[in-house]
N, C-alpha and C positions, 0 to 999 in steps of 0.2 A: 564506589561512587553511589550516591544514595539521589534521589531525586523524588518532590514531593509531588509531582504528578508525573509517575513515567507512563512513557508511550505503551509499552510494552510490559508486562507482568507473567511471566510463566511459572506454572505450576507444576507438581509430578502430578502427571494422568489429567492433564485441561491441557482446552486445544487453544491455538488463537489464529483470528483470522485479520486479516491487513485490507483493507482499503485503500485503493488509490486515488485521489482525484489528479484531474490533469483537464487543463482551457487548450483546446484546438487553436491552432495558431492561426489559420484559416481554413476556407472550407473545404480543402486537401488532403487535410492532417493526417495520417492514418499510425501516428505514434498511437494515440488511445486502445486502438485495435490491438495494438502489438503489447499493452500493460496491463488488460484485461486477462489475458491468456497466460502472463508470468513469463513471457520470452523478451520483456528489455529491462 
């Protein structure tokens, strides 16, 4: 599978790093807290 802008490109010996964005559902939310840290 070939794709002309991929998300993701890895190479031997380069790192990459991932971003999440994520909208609070309300003023509650506390998923964001929990995908910051890489535990959801």
């Amino acid at each position: 599978y070939c794709d002309e802008r991929p998300l993701l490109l890895g190479n031997v010996g380069m790192g990459a790093r991932l971003c999440t964005y994520y909208q609070k559902l309300n003023s509650n939310d506390q998923t964001a807290a929990s995908l910051r840290h890489g535990r959801h």
